[in-house]
VMD Tcl script that draws the C-alpha trace (Angstrom):
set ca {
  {110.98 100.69 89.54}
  {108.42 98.36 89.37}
  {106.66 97.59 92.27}
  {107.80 100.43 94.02}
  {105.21 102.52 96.18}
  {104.93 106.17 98.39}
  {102.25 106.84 101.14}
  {100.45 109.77 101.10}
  {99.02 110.81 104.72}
  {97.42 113.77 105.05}
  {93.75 114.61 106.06}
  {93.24 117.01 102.84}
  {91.90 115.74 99.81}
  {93.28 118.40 97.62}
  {96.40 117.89 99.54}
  {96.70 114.37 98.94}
  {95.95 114.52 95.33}
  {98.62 117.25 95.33}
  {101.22 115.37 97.17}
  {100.29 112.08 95.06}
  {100.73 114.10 91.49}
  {104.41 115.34 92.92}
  {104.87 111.61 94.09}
  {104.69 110.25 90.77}
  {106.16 113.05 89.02}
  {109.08 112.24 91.23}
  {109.50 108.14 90.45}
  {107.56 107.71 87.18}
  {105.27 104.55 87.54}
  {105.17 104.19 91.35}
  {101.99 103.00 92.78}
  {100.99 105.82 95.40}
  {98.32 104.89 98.40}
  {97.29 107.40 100.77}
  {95.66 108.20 104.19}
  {93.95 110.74 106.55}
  {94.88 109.64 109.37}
  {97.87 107.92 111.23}
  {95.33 105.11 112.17}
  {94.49 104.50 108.39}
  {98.54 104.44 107.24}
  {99.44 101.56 109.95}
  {98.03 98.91 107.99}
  {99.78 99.70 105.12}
  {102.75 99.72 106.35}
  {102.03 96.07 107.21}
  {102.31 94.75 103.43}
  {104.71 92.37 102.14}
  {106.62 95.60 99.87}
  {107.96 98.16 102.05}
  {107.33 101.91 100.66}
  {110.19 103.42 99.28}
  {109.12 106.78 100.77}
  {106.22 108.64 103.47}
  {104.94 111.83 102.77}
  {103.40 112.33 106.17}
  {101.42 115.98 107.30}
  {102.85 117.68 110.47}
  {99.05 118.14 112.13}
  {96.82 114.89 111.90}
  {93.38 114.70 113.43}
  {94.95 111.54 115.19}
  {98.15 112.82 115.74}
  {99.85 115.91 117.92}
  {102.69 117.51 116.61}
  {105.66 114.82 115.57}
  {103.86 111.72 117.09}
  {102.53 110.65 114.28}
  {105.83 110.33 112.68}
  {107.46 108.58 115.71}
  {104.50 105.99 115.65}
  {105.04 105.43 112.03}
  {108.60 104.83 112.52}
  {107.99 102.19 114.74}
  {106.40 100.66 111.75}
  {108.39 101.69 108.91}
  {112.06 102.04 110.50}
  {113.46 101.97 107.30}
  {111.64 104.17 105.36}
  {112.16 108.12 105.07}
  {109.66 110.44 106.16}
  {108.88 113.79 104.69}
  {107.46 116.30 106.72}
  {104.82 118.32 104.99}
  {103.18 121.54 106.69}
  {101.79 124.86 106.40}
  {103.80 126.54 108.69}
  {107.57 127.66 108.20}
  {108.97 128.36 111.49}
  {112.52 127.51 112.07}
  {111.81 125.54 115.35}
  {109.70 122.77 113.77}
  {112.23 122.34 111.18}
  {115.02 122.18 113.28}
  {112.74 119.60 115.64}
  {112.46 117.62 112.54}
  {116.05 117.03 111.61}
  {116.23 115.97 115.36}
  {113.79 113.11 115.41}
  {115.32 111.76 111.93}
  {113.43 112.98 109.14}
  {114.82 112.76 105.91}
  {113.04 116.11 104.75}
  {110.95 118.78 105.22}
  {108.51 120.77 102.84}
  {105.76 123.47 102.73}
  {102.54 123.38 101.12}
  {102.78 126.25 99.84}
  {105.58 124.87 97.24}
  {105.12 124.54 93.48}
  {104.35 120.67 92.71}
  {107.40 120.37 90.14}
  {109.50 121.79 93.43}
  {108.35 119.58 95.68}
  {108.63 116.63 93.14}
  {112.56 117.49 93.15}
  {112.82 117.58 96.74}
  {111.13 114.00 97.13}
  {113.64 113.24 94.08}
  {116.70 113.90 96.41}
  {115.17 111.63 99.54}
  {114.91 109.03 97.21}
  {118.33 108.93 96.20}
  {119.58 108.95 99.53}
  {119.72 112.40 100.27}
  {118.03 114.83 102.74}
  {116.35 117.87 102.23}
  {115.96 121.16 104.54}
  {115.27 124.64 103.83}
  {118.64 126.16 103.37}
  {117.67 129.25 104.97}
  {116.89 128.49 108.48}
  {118.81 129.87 110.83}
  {120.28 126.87 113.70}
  {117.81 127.41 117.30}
  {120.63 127.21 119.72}
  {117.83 125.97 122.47}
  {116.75 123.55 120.33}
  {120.41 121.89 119.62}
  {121.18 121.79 123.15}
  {117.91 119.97 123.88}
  {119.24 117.86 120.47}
  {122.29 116.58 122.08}
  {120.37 116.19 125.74}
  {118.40 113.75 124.08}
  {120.58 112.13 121.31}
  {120.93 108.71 122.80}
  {117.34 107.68 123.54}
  {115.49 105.21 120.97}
  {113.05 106.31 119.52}
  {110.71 104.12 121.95}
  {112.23 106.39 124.71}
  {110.98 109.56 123.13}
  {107.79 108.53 122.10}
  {107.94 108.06 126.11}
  {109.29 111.13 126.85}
  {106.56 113.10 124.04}
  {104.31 111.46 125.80}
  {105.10 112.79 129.31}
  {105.17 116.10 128.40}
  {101.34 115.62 127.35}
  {100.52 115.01 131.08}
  {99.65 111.46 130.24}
  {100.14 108.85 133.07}
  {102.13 105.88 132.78}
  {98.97 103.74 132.12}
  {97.71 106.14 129.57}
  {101.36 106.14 128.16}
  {100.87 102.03 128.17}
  {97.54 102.06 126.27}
  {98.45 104.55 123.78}
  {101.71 103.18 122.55}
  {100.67 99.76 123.07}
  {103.17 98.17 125.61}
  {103.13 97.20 129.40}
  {103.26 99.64 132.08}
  {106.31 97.77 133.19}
  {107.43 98.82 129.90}
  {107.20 102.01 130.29}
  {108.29 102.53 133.39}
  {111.42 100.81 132.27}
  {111.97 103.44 129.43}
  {111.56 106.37 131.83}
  {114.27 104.59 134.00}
  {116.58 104.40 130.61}
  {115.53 107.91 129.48}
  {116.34 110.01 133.26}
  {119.63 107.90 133.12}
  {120.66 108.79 129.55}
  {119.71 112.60 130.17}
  {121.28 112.44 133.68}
  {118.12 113.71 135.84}
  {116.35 112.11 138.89}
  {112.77 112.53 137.66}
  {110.19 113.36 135.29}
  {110.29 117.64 136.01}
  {113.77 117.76 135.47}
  {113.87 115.72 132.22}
  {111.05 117.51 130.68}
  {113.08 120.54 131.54}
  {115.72 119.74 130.01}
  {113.92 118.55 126.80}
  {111.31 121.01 126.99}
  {112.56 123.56 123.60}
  {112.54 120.34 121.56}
  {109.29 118.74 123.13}
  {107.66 122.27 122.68}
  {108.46 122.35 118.86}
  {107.65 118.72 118.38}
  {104.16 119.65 119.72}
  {103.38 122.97 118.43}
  {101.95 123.63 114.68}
  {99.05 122.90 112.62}
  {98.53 122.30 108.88}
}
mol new
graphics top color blue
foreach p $ca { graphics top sphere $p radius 0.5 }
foreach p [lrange $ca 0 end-1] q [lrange $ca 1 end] { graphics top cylinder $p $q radius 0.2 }
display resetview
């Protein structure tokens, strides 16, 4: 295991420290670096050693909803992200599972739990409250969106802000061309004409993605 390192982001001290203990309890002798921000865990994710896991909080001050974990993936395709929140409802779990997370956990759990959940994402697994029920609004919304990269739904997230396509540009870093190119891809993929209709149809998973607060 040696060499082997987790990122902590979350904007809590206590939390972090938390988080970190569970961390190591979870791969004895991992290095564990942390963050408060989504601004502050980009450069890490720029080192030579990729981190074998991201504990990442749902509600950043830099961050709205799940677009702090889309911008990290864009960074760190390859490395599983674990939601952590405060809040339990069914929707942002469900959201979760839908934009590729490889788990999902609650504050609120025991460190030695939480340290066997991370256990299970690190061999390969995924973890998800058992007891959620399925949101049928949300699964439709799912399979509406299931073929757009993740570059196309950071598009899309974005949209639904009320952001225009230069704002869109500066904030995820491309060209306006760019993103003009992505809506073209995304209305195709969901089969609508224009932005109303797409957020429409995307709109129970683009709500949950955006709702919440740790």
């Amino acid at each position: 295991m040696g060499g082997a390192r987790i990122l902590v982001t979350d904007d809590h001290p206590l939390t972090r420290e938390g988080l970190s203990l569970a961390a190591r309890a979870a791969l004895p002798g991992v290095q564990v670096d942390t963050a408060g921000t989504v601004a502050e865990a980009v450069p890490l994710l720029s080192r030579l050693t990729p981190y074998r896991l991201i504990l990442l909080d749902f509600a950043l001050p830099d961050s709205h909803g799940y677009a702090g974990m889309l911008q990290l993936q864009q960074y760190a395709p390859a490395t599983p992200i674990v939601i952590v929140t405060a809040h339990e409802q069914s929707h942002l779990i469900e959201a979760a599972k839908a934009l590729g997370a490889a788990g999902f956990l609650f504050k609120s759990q025991p460190l030695d739990t939480i340290a066997g959940i991370l256990r299970e994402v690190l061999a390969g697994r995924t973890h998800f409250p058992s007891n959620v029920a399925p949101d049928p609004l949300i699964a439709a919304a799912r399979a509406q969106i299931a073929t757009l990269s993740k570059a196309q739904y950071a598009v899309l997230l974005a949209l639904a802000d009320g952001r225009s396509n230069k704002q869109i540009a500066y904030d995820l870093s491309i060209t306006e061309a760019t993103v003009k190119a992505h809506l073209t891809a995304v209305f195709r993929k969901m089969g609508v004409t224009n932005r109303a209709q797409a957020l429409l149809a995307a709109g129970p998973l683009l709500r949950s993605a955006q709702e919440g607060a740790s």
